[in-house]
C-alpha positions in Angstrom: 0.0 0.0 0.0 1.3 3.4 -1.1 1.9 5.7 1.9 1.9 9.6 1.9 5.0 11.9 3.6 4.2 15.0 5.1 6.8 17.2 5.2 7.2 21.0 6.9 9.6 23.1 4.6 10.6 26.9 5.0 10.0 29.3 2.5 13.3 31.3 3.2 12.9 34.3 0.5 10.1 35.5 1.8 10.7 37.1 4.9 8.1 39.7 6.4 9.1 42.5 8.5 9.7 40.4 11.9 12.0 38.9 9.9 10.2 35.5 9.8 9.3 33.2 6.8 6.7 31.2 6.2 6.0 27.3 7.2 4.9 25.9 4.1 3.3 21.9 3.7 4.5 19.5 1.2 2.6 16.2 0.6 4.1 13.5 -1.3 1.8 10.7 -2.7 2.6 8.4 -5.5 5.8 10.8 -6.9 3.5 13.8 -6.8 3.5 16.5 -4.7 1.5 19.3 -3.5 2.7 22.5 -1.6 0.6 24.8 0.4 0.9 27.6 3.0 0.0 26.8 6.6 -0.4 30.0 7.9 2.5 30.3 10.3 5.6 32.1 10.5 8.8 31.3 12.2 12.4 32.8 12.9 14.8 30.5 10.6 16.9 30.2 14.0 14.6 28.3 15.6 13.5 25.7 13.3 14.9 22.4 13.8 14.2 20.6 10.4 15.7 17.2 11.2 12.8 16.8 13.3 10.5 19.2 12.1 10.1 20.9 14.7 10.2 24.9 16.5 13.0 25.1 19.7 13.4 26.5 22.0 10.5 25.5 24.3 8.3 28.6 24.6 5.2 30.0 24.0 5.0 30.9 20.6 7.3 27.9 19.2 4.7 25.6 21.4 1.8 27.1 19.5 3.8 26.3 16.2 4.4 22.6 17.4 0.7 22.2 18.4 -0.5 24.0 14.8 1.9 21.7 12.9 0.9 18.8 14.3 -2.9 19.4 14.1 -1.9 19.6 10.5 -0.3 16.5 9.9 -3.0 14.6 12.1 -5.7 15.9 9.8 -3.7 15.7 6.5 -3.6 11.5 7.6 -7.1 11.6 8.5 -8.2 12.6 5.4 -5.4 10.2 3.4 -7.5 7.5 5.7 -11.0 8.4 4.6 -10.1 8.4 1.2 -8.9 4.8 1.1 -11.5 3.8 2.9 -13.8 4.9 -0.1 -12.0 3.0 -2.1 -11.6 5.1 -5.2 -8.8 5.9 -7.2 -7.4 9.4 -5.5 -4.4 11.6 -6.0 -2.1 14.0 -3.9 -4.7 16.8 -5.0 -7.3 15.1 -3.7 -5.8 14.4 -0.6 -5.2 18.1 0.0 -8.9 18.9 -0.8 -10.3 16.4 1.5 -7.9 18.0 4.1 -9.3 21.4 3.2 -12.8 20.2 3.8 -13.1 21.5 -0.2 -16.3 19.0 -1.6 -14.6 16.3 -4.1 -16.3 16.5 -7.4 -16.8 12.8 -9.2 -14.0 12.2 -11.2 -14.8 10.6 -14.8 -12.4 8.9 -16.7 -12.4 10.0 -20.6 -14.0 6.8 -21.7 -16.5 6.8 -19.1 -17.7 10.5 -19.6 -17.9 10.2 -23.2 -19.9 7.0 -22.8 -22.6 9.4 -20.8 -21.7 12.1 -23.9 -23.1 9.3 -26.1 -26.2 8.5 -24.4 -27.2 12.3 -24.0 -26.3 12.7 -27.8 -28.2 9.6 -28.8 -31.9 11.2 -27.0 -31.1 13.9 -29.5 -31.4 11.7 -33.0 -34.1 13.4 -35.3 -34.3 16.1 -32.8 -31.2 18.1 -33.3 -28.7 15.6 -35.1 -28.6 12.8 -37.6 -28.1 8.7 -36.8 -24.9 9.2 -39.3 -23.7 12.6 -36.3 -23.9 10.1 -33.6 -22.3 7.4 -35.6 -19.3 9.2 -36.2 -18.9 10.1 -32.3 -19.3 6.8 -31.2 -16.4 5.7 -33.7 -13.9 8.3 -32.2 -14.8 6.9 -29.0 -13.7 3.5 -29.9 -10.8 4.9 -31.7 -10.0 6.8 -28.6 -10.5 3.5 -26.2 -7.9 1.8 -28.5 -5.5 4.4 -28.2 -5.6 4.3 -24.3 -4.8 0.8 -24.2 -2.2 0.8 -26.8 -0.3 3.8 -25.2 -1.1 3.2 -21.6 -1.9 -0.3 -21.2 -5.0 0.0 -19.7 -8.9 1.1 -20.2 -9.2 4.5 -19.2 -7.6 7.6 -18.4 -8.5 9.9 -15.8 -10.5 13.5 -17.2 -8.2 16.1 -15.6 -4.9 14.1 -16.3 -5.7 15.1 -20.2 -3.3 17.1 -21.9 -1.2 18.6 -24.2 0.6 15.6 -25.0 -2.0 13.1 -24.8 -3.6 15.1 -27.8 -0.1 14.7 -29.5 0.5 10.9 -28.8 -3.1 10.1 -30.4 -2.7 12.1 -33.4 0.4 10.2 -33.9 -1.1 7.0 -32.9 -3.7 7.9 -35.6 -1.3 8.4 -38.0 0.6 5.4 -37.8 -1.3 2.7 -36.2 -4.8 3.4 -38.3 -3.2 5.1 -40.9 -5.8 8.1 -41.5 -5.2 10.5 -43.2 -4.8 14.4 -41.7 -8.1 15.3 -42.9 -9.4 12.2 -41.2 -7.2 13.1 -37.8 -8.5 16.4 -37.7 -12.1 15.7 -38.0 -11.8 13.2 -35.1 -10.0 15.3 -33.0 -12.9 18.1 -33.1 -15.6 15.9 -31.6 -13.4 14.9 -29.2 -12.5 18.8 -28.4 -16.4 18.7 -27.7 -16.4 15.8 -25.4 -14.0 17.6 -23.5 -15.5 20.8 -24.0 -18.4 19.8 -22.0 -16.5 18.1 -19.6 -15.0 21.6 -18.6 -19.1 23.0 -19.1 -20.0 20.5 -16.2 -16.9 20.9 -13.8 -15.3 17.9 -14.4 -12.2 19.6 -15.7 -10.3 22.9 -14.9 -8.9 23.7 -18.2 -9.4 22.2 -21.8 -6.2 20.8 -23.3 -7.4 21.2 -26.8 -7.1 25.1 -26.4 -3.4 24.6 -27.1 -3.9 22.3 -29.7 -3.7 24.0 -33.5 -5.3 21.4 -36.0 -2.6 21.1 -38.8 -4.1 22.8 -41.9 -5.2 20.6 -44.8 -5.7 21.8 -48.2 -7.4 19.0 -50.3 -6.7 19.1 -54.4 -10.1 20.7 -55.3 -11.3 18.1 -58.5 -13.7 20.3 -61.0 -14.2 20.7 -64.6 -12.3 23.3 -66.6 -15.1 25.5 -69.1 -13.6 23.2 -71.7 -14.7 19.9 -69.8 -18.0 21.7 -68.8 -18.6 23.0 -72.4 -17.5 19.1 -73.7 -20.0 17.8 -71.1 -23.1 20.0 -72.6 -22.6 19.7 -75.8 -22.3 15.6 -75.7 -25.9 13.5 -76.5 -26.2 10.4 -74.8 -27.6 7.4 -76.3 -28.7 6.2 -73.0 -31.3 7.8 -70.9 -29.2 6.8 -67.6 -26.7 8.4 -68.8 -28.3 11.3 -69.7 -30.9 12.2 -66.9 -26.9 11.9 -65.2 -25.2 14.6 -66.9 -28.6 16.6 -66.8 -28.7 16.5 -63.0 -25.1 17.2 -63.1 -25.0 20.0 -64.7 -28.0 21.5 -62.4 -25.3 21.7 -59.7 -22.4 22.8 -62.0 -25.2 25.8 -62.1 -26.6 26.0 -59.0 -24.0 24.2 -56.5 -26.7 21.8 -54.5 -25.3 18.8 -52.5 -27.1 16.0 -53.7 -29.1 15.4 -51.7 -30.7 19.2 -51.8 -30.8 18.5 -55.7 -33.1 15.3 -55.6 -35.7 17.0 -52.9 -36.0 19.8 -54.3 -39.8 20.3 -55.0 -41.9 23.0 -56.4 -42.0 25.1 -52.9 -39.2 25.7 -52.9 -38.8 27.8 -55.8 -39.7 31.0 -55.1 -39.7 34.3 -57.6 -38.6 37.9 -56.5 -40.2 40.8 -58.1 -37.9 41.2 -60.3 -39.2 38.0 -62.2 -35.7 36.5 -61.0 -36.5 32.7 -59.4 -34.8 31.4 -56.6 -34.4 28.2 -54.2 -34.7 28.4 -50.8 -33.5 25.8 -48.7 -32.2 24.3 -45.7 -29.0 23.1 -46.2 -28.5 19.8 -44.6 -25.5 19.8 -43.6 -25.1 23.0 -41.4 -29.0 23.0 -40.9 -29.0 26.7 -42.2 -31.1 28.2 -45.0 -29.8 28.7 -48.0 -30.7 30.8 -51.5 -29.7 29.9 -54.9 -30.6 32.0 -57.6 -31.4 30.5 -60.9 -29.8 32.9 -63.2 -28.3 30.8 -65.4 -31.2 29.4 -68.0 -29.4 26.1 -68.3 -30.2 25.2 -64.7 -33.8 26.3 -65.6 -33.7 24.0 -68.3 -33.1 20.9 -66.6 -35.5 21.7 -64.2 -38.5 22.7 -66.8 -37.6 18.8 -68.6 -37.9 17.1 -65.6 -40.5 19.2 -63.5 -44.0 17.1 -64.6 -42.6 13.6 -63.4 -43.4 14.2 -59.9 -43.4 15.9 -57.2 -39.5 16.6 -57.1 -38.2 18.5 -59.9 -35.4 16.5 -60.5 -35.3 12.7 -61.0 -34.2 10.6 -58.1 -31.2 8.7 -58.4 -29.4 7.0 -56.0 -25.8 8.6 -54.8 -24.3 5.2 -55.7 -25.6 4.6 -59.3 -24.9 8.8 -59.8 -21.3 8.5 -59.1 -21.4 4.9 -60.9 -22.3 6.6 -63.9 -20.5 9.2 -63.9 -17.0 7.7 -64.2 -19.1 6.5 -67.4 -19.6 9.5 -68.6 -15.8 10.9 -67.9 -14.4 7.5 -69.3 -17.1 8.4 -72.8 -16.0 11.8 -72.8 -12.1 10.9 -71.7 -12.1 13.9 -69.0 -9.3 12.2 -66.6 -10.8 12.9 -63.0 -12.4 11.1 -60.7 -15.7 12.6 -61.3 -18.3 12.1 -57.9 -21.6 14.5 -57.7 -19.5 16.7 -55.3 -17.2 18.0 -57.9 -20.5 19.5 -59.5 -20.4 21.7 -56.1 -16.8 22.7 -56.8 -17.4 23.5 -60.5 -19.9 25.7 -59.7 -17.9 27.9 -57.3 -14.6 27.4 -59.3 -15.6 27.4 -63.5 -18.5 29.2 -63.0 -18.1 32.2 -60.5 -14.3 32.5 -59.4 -13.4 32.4 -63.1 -15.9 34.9 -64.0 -15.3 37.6 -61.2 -17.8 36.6 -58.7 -16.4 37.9 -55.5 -15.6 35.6 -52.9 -17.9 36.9 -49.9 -20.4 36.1 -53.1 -19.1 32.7 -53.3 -19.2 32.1 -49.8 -22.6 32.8 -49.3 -23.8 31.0 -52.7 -22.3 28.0 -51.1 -23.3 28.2 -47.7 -20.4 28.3 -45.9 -20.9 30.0 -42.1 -16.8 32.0 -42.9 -15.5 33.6 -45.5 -12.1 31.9 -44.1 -14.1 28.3 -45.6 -14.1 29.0 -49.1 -10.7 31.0 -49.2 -9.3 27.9 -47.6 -10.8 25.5 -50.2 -10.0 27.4 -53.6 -7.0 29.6 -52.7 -5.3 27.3 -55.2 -7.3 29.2 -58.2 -6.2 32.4 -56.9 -2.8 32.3 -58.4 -4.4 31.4 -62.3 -6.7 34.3 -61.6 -4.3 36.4 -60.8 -2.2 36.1 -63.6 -5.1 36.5 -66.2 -6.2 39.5 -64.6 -2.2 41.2 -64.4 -2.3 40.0 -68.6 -5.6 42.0 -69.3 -3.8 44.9 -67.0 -1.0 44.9 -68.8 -2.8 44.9 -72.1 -4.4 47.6 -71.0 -1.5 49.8 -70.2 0.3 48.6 -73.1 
């Protein structure tokens, strides 16, 4: 059984204008210690530290004597009552139970975000998706393996997070599951808001992950050039799969809809302004925000007055699978040489069509839906630099 050492040490640089210093307390339990002020002072001539104790025999060094040894009695008291609990306890706790300060219930990580969880999980089709708790419940497990890879056992204690636990299990991601920093960084947010809450609710003084700066990932944004997009237009299917494919496709190369906005979109949702000008209004899925689209462009009008009387969506419904199945038909037909999914409709749209035609970017931002500005300059900063250099041509045609 571990024991604890009490130990009575002088704080000999601060002396007060008796010339005295302070009588400080160290406790020592399991290789940790905790120092704290016990309220007395005493002339450095008369302590006796060998045996911790004030000579010689007097008044005042008997009140010391007595104080310091009420203090040790009640430090052991308190060591006693805690292993009597039973509980797993540190040198801090020791101190607090000593202080008569009211010990909050300590959580391990694991455990807390197993209650995290089953909160979250009352709150499917409420205020998140199945797919929203999904992905939290993976980290977790992710997060369980990690503590008994790197610590040999199944949980860690809440307030003995930091810094460098956050650093070992972004390395642990990276080499043992092999995910990619997109991946890691995405993981490590949810668990920032396990932890966040755990600081909410008391459980923890500080959050670790305030220190922590995600490393910046800037994914190769796939899109069609106005070559591809015009080759893509002008091409007549034989098939009608195919077709109805590039029809939908090219709806979002125009109006920049996820899919699933683009197959539920119904008549309702098209609303038009005074100005004869029609627009989609929304609410985007995946930030649960509204959203408006203008449907400027008469192609995307097109599609939708060729598909509008087959029901009660404007758009026929296709599922994501067989849509990104058939497009690599359509790039393979059409030899475009990307790896063409319904999402790089999305980046077409704010690429080809607006940040190659001068749409501003606070434009593009809110066209797309993103809650910062910071989003989208993140995203297509690598089209900046082509931009640029059309633009300094047509200045320097114009000066020349």
């Amino acid at each position: 059984m571990n024991n604890i050492k009490i130990l009575f040490l002088l704080d000999k640089i601060r002396i007060n204008k008796q010339n005295k210093v302070p009588i400080r307390c160290r406790i020592t339990y399991e290789s940790e210690r905790k120092i704290f002020s016990t309220g007395l002072f005493i002339n450095t001539n008369n302590w006796i530290a060998s045996k911790q104790i004030s000579k010689p025999p007097n008044e005042e060094n008997n009140y010391i004597n007595n104080q310091l040894s009420l203090i040790k009695n009640k430090i052991n008291q308190a060591f006693l009552l805690l292993q009597v609990k039973e509980e797993p306890f540190d040198v801090n706790d020791i101190y607090n139970q000593y202080a008569g300060k009211t010990l909050a219930k300590e959580y391990g990580l694991i455990e807390y975000y197993q209650i995290y969880l089953e909160r979250l999980k009352k709150l499917i089709g409420i205020e998140i998706k199945q797919q929203t708790w999904d992905k939290f419940s993976y980290i977790k497990d992710d997060v369980s393996e990690f503590i008994k890879h790197n610590y040999k056992k199944s949980d860690v204690k809440l307030k003995d997070l930091d810094f460098n636990f956050i650093s070992e299990l972004e390395y642990y991601s990276k080499t043992e599951l092999k995910h990619k920093q997109v991946t890691i960084n995405k993981a490590l947010q949810r668990l920032k808001k396990v932890v966040k809450q755990s600081v909410i609710n008391g459980y923890l003084d500080k959050n670790p992950f305030e220190e922590h700066k995600p490393k910046k990932v800037y994914p190769k944004i796939i899109f069609l050039t106005q070559q591809e997009l015009d080759l893509l237009e002008n091409h007549h299917f034989k098939s009608e799969a195919l077709t109805r494919v590039k029809d939908c496709y090219l709806f979002c190369c125009y109006t920049g809809l996820a899919y699933r906005e683009m197959f539920e979109l119904k008549k309702e949702d098209l609303i038009t302004k005074p100005d004869e000008t029609i627009w989609i209004y929304k609410k985007r899925e995946k930030t649960e925000r509204n959203f408006s689209v203008p449907l400027i462009l008469s192609k995307a009008l097109e599609v939708i007055e060729k598909y509008s009387s087959e029901s009660d969506y404007l758009l026929p419904r296709i599922s994501n699978q067989s849509f990104n199945r058939l497009l690599k038909e359509i790039a393979n037909v059409l030899e475009i040489p990307k790896n063409l999914t319904h999402h790089t409709a999305r980046k077409t749209f704010a690429s080809t069509v607006l940040l190659n035609n001068n749409v501003p970017m606070e434009v593009v931002s809110k066209l797309l839906g993103h809650s910062k500005i910071t989003t989208t300059q993140e995203y297509y900063a690598e089209l900046m630099p082509e931009k640029l250099s059309e633009n300094l041509k047509k200045l320097e045609n114009r000066i020349t």
